[in-house]
C-alpha positions in Angstrom: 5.2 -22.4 15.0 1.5 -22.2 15.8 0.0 -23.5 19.1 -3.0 -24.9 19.9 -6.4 -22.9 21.4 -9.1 -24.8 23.3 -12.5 -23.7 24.8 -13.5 -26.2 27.4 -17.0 -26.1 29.1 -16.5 -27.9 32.4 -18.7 -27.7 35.5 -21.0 -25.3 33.8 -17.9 -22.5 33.2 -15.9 -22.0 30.4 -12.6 -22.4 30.3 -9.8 -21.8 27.4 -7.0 -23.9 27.4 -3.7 -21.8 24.8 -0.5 -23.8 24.1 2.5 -22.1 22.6 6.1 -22.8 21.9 7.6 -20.0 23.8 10.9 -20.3 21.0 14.5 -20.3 20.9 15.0 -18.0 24.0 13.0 -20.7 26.1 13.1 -23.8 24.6 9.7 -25.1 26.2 6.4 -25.3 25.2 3.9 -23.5 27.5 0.3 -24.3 28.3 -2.0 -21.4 29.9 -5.4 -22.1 31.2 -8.0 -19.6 31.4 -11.0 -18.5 33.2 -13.1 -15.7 32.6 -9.6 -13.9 31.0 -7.7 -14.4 33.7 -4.8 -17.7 33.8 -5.4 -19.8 36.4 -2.9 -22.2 35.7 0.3 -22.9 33.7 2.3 -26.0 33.1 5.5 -26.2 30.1 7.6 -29.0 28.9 10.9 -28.4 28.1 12.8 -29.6 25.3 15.9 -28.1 26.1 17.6 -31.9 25.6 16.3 -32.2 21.8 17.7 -29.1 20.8 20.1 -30.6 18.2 18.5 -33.1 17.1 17.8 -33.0 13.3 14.2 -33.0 13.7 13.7 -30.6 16.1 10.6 -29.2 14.5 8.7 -32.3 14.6 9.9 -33.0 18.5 8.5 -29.3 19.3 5.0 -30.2 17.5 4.7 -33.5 19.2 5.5 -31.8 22.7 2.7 -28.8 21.8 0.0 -31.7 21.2 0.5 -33.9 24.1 1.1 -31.4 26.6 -2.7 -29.5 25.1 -4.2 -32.4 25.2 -2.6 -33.7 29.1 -3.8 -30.3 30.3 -7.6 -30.8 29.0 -7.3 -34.1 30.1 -6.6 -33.2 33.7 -9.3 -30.5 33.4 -11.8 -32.8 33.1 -10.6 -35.3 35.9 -10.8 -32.7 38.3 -6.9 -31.2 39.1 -7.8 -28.0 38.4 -11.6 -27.7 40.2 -10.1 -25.5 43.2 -10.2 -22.6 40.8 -13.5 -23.3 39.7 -16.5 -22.1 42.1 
């Protein structure tokens, strides 16, 4: 399944924000936030509970856009401004 890529400017830096599913060995989608190459942060979702559900596919595809767009959305209010200096 195919994730999600982000470049953020944010307090005059760039940032790049990469959500994945990390598969069937995992079961959790995975968020990675970068700066200047180097991850500063992570934060995954599991779906571990959803696993047989009938439409697991569409569970996984929710889970990859709301947790891309919770982690640009506490980019921007700040939660991550320690790494930025």
């Amino acid at each position: 399944m195919e994730g999600y890529n982000t470049s953020i400017e944010y307090k005059r830096v760039k940032l790049m924000v990469q959500t994945q599913d990390k598969g069937p060995d995992f079961n959790y989608v995975e968020s990675l936030i970068y700066l200047a190459g180097r991850v500063i942060a992570t934060k995954r979702r599991a779906y571990t509970q959803y696993l047989h559900e009938p439409n697991l596919a569409a569970i996984i595809r929710q889970n990859l856009e709301d947790l891309h767009t919770e982690v640009i959305d506490e980019i921007v209010e700040g939660k991550y401004d320690n790494f930025i200096s």
